[in-house]
N, C-alpha and C positions, 0 to 999 in steps of 0.2 A: 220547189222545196222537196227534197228527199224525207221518205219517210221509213224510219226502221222498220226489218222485218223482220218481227219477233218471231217470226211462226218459223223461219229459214233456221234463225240462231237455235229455237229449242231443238229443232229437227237436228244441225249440226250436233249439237251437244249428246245428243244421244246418240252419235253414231262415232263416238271417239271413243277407243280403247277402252277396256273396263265398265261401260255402259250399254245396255240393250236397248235398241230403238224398239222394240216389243212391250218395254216398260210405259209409252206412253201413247195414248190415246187422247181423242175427242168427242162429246158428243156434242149433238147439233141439233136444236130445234129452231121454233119459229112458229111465232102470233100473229093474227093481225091479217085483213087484209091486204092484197099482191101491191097495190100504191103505199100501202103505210105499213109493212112487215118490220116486224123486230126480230132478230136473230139473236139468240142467246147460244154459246160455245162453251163449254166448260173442259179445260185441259187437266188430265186425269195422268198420275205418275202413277204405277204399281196399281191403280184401283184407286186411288187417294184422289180428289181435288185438289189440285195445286194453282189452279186458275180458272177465271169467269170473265166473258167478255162479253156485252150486250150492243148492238149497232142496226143502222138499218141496211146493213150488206153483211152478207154471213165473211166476208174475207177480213171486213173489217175487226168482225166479234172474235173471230179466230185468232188476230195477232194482237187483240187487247189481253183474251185467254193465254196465249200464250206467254205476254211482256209480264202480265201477274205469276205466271209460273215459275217463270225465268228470277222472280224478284223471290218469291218463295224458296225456291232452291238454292236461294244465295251464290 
């Protein structure tokens, strides 16, 4: 089973004409002991949150962040 990569699509999106891929950022932390970590990502347009993704693989929290950004931005 194929799974969307959100994270590829926002990247895309900011790099098409008329768009600065400069506009968008991520941060990245993480709790929890190395067997039980939780990563939280939060994707940031202009300084704004536009997305949140929480998982226990930062790759994961990253394209959750980014699929709520990508829903955000319409």
């Amino acid at each position: 089973m194929s799974q969307t990569k959100y994270t590829t699509l926002i990247n895309n999106y900011f790099q098409t004409p008329g768009r600065s891929s400069d506009s968008l950022s991520f941060e990245e932390s993480s709790v929890g002991a190395a067997d039980k970590v939780v990563w939280t990502v939060i994707c940031k347009v202009d300084g704004e949150t536009k997305g949140r993704g929480e998982s226990s693989t930062k790759a994961e929290a990253k394209n959750q962040a980014s699929k709520n950004a990508l829903e955000a931005l319409g």
